[in-house]
N, CA, C and O atoms as a DFTB+ gen file, in Angstrom:
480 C
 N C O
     1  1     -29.346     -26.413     -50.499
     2  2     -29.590     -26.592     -49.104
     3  2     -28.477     -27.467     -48.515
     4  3     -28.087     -28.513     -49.034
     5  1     -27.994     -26.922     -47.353
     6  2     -26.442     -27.876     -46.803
     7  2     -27.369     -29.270     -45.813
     8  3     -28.467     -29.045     -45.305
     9  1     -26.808     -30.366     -45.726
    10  2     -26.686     -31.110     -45.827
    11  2     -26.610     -31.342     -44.390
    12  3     -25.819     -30.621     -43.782
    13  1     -27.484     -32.479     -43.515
    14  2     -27.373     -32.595     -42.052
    15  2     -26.152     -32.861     -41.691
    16  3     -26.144     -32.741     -40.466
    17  1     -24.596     -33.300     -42.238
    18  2     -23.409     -33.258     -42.361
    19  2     -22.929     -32.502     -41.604
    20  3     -22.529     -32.474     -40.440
    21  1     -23.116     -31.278     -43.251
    22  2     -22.370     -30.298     -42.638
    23  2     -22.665     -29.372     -41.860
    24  3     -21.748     -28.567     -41.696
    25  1     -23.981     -29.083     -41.084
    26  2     -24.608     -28.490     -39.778
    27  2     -23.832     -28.738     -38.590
    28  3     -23.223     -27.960     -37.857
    29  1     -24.030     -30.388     -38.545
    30  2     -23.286     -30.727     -37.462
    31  2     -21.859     -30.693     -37.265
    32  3     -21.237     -31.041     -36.261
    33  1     -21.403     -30.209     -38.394
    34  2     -19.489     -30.369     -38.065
    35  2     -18.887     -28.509     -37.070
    36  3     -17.899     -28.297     -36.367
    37  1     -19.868     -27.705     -37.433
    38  2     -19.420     -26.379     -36.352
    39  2     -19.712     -27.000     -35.118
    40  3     -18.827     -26.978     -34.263
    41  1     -21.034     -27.675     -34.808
    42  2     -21.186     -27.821     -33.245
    43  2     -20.449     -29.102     -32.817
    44  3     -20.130     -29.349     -31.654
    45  1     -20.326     -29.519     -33.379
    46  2     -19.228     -31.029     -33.342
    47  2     -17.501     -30.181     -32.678
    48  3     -16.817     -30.473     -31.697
    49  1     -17.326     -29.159     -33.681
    50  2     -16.008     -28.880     -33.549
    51  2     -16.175     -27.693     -32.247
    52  3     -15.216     -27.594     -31.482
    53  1     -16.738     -27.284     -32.139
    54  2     -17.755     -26.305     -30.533
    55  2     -17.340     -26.975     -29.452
    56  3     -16.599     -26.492     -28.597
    57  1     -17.915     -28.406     -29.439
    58  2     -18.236     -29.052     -28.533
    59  2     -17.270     -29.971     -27.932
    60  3     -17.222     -30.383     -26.773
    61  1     -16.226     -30.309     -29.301
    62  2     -14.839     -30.542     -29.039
    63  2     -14.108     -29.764     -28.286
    64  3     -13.523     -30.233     -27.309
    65  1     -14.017     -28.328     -28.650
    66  2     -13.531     -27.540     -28.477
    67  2     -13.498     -27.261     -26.030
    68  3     -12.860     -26.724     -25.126
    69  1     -14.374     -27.888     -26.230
    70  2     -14.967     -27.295     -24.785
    71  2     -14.291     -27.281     -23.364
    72  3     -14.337     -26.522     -22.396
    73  1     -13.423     -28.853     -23.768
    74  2     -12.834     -29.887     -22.987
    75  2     -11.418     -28.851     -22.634
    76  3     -10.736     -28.984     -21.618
    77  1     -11.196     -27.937     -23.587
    78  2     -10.050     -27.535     -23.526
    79  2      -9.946     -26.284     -23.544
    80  3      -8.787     -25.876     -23.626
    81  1     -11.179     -25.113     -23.471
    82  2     -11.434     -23.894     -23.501
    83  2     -11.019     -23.116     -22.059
    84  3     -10.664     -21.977     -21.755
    85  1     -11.252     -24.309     -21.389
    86  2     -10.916     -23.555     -19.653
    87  2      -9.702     -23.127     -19.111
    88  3      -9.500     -22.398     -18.140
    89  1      -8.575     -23.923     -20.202
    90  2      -7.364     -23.865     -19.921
    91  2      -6.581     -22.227     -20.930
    92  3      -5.422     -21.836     -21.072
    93  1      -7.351     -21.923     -21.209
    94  2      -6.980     -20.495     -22.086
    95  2      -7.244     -19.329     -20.968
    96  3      -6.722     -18.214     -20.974
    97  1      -8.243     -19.879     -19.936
    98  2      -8.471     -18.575     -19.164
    99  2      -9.895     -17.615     -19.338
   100  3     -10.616     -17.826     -20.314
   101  1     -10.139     -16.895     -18.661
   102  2     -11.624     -15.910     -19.020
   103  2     -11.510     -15.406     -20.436
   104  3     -10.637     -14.569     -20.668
   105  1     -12.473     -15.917     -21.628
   106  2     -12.486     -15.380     -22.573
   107  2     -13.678     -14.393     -22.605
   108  3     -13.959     -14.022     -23.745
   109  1     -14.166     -14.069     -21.971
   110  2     -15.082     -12.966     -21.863
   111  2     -14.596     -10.992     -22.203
   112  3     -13.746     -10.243     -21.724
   113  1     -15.366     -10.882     -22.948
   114  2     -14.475      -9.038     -23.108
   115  2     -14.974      -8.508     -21.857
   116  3     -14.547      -7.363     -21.706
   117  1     -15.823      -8.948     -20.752
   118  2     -15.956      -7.931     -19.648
   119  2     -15.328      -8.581     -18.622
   120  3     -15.744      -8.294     -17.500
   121  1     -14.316      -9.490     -18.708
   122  2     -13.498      -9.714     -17.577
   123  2     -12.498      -8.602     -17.512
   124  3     -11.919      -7.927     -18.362
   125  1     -12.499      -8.670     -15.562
   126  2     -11.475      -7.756     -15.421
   127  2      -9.641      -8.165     -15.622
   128  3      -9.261      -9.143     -14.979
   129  1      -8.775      -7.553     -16.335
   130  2      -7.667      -7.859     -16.227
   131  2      -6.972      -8.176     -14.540
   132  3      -7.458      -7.714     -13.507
   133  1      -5.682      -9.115     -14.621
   134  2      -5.290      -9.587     -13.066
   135  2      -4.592      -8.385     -12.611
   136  3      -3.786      -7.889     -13.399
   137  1      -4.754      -7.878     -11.558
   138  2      -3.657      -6.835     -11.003
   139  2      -2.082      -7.266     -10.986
   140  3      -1.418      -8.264     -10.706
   141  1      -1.853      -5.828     -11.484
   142  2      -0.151      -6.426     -11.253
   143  2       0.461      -6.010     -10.051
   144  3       0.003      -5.256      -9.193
   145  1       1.885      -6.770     -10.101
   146  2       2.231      -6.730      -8.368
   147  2       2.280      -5.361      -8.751
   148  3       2.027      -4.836      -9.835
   149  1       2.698      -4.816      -7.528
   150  2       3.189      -3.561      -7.141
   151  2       4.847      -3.567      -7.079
   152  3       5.547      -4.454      -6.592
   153  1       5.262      -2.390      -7.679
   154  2       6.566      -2.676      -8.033
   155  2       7.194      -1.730      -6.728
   156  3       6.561      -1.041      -5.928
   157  1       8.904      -1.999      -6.837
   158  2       9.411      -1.933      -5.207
   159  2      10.081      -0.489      -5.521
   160  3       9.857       0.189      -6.524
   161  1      10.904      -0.181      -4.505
   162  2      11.589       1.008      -5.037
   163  2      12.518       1.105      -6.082
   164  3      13.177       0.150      -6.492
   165  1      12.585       2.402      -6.575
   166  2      13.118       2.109      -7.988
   167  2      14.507       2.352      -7.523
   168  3      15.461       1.721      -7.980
   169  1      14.651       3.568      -6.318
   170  2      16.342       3.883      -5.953
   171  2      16.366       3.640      -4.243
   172  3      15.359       3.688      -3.537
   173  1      17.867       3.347      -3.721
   174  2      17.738       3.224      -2.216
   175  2      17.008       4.218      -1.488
   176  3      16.731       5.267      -2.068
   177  1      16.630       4.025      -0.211
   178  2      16.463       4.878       0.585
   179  2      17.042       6.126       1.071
   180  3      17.779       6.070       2.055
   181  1      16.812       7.207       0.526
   182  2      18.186       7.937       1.340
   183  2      17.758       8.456       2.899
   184  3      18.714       9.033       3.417
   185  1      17.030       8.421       3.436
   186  2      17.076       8.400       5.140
   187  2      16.826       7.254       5.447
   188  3      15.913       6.959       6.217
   189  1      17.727       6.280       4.800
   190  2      17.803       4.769       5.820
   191  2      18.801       4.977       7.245
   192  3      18.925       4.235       8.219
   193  1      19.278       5.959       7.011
   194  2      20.485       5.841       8.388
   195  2      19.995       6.648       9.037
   196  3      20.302       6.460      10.214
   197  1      19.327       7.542       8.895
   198  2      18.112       8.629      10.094
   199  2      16.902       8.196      10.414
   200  3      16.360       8.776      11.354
   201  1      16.226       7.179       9.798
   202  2      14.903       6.818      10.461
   203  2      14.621       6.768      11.252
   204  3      13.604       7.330      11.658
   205  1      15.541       5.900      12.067
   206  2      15.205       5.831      13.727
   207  2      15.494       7.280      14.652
   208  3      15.195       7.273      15.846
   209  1      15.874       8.063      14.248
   210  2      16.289       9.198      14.475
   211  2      14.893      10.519      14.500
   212  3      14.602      11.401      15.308
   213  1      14.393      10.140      13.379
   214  2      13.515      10.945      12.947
   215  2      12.168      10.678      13.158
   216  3      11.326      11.570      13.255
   217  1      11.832       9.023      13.263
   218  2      10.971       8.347      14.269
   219  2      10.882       8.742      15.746
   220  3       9.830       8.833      16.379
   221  1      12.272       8.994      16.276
   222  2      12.285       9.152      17.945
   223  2      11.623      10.567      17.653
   224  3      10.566      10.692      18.271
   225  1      11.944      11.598      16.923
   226  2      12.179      13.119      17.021
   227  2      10.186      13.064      16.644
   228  3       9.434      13.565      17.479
   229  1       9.863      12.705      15.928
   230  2       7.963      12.579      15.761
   231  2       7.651      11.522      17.185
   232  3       6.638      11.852      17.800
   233  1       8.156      10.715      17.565
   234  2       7.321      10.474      18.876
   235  2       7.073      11.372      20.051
   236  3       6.003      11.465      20.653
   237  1       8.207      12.039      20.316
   238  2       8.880      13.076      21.098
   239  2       7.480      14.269      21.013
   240  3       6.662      14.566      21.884
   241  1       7.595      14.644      19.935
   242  2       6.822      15.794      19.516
   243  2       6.530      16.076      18.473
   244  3       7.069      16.940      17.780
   245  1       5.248      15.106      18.072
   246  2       4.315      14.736      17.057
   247  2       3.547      15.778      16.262
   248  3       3.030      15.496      15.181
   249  1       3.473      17.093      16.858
   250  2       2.942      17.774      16.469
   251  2       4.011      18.586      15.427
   252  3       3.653      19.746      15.223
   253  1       5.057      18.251      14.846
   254  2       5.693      19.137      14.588
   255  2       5.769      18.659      12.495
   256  3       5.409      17.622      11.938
   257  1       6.179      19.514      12.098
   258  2       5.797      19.426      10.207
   259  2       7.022      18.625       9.753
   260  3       8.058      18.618      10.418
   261  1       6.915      18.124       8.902
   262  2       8.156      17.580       8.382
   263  2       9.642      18.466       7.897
   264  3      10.862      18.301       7.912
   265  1       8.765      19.347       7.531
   266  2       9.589      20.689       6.975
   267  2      10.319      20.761       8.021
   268  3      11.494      20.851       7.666
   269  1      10.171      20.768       9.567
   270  2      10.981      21.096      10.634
   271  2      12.239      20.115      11.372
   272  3      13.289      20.294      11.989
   273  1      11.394      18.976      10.877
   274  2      12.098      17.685      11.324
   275  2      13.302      17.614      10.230
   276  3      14.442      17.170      10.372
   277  1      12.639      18.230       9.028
   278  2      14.340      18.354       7.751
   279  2      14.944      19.034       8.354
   280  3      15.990      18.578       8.815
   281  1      14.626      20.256       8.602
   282  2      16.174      21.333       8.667
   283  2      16.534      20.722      10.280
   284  3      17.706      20.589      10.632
   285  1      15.669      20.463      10.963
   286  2      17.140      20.322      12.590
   287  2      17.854      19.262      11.843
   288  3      19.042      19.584      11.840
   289  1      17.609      17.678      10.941
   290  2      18.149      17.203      10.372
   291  2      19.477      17.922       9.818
   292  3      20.629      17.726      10.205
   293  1      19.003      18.861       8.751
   294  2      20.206      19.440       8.082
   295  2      21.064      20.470       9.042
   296  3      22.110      20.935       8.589
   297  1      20.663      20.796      10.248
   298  2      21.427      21.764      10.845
   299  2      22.156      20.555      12.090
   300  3      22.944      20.974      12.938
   301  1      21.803      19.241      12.036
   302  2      23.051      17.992      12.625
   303  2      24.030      18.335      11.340
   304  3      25.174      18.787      11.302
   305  1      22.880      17.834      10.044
   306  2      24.684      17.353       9.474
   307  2      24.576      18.015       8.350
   308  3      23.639      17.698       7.618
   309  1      25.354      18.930       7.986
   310  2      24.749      19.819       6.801
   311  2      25.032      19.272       5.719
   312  3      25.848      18.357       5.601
   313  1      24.267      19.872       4.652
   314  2      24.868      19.318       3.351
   315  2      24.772      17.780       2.864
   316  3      25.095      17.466       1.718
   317  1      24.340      16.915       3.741
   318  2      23.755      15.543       3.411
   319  2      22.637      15.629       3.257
   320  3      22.368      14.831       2.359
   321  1      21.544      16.237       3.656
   322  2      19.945      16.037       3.237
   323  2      19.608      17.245       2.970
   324  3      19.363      18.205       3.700
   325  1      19.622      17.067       1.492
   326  2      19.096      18.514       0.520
   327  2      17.380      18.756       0.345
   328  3      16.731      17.734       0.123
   329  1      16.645      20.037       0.435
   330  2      15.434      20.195       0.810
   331  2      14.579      19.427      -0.249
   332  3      13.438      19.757      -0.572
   333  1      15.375      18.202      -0.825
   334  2      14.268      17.731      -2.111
   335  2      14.131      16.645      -1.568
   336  3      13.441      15.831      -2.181
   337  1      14.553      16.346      -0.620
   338  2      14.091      15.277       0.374
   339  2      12.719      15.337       1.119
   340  3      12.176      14.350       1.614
   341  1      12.034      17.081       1.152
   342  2      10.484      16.596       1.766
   343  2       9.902      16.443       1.468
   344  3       8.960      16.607       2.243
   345  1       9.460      15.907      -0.034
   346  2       8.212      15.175       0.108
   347  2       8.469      13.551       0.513
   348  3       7.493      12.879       0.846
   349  1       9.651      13.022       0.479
   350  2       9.970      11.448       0.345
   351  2       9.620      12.162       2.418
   352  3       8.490      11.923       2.845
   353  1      10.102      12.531       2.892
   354  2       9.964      13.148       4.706
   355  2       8.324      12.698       4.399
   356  3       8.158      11.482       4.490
   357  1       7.363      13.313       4.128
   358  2       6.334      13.685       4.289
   359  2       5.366      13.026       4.223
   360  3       4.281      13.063       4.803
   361  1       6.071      11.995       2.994
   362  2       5.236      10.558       2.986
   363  2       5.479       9.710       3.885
   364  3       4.632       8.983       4.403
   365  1       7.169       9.744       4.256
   366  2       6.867       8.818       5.670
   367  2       6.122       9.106       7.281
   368  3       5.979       8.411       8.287
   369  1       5.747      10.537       6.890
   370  2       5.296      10.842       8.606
   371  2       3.705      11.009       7.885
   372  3       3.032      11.459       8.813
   373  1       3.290      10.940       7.334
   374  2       2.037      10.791       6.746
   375  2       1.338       8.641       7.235
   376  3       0.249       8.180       7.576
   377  1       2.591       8.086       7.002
   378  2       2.512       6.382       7.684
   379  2       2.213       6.604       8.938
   380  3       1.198       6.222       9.519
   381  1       3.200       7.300       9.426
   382  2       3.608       7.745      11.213
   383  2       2.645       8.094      11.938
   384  3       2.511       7.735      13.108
   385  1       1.677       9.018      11.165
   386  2       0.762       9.489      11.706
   387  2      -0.534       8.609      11.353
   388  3      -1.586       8.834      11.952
   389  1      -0.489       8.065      10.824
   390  2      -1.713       7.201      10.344
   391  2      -1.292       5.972      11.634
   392  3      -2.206       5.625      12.383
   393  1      -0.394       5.584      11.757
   394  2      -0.177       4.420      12.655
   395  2      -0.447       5.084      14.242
   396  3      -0.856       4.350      15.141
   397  1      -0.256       6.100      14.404
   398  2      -0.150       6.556      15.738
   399  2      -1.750       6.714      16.000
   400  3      -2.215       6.290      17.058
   401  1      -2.533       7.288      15.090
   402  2      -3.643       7.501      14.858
   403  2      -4.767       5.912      15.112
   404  3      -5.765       5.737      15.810
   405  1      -4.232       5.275      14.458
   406  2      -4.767       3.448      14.630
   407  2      -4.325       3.424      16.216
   408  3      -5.043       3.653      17.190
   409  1      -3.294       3.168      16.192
   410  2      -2.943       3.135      17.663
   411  2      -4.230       3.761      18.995
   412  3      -4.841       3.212      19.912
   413  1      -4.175       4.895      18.545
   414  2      -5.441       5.450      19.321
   415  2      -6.291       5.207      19.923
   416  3      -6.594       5.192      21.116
   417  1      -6.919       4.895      18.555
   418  2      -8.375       4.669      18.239
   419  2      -8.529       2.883      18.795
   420  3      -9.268       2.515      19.708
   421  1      -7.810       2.164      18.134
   422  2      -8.051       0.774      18.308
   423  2      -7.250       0.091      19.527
   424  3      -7.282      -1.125      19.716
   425  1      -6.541       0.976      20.323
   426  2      -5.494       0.284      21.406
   427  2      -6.173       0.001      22.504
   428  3      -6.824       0.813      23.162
   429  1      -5.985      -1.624      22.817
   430  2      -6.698      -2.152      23.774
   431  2      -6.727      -1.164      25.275
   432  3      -5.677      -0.966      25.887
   433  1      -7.725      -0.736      25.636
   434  2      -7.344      -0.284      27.187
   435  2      -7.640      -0.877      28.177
   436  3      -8.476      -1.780      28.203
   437  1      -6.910      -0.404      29.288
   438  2      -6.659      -0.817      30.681
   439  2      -8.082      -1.300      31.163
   440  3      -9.078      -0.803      30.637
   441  1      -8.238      -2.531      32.431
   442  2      -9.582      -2.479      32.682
   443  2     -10.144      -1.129      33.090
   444  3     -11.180      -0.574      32.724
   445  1      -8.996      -0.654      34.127
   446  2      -9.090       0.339      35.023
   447  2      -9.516       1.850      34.340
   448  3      -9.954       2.647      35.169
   449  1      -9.460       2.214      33.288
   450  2      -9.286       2.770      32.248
   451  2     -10.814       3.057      31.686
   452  3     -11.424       4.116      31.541
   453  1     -11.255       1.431      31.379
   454  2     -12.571       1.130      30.892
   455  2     -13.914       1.260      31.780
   456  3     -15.058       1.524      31.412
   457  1     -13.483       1.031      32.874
   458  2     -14.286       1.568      34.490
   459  2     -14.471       2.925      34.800
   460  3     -15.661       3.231      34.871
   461  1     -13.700       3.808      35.000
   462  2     -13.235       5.235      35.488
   463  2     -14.391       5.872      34.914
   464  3     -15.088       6.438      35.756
   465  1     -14.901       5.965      33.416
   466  2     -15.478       6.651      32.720
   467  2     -17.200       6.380      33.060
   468  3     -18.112       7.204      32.979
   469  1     -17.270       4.907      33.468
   470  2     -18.384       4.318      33.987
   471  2     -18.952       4.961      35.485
   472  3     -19.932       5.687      35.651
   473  1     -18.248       4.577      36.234
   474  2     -18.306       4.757      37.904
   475  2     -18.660       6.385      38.157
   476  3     -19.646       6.791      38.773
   477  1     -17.348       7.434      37.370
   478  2     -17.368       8.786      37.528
   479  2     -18.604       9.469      37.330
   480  3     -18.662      10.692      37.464
């Protein structure tokens, strides 16, 4: 039979242990791991020098596909923006349209604006 000794030396060394357990972090197996950043682009932009270009051309006339906004692109300047450029197009007017869309929906209006619909 062990000895009231040696019982107490696991919870002794437990209890030691305690003062300094917090500094290791969540030892739990159902903690969730920390998110990692989000990493940046891996290569430059290649319509950094048309954005604003291609921004004006979707404000203008929003309704139009990206597919269309490439080729008048490629029929300015040929041979600089090759058709493997639309999906990187598509994701940015996919922002474009999501922002124009917020815009909408959440844009403060006029008093005059906020009345009309009332009064009429």
């Amino acid at each position: 039979m062990p000895s009231a000794a040696a019982a107490d030396a696991p919870i002794e060394q437990f209890l030691s242990g305690l003062r300094t357990a917090w500094t290791e972090g969540e030892i739990r197996p159902t903690a969730m791991p920390k998110p990692k950043p989000k990493r940046g682009r891996r290569r430059p932009d290649p319509l950094v020098k048309v954005t604003d270009k291609l921004c004006a051309w979707f404000d203008e006339e929003p309704w139009r596909t990206s597919r269309e906004l490439l080729e008048r692109l490629q029929v300015q300047q040929p041979g600089r923006y090759p058709d493997n450029l639309l999906r990187t197009l598509q994701r940015r007017m996919k922002i474009w349209r999501s922002a124009k869309a917020h815009a909408m929906v959440f844009s403060p209006m006029n008093a005059d604006q906020a009345i009309a619909p009332m009064i009429g």
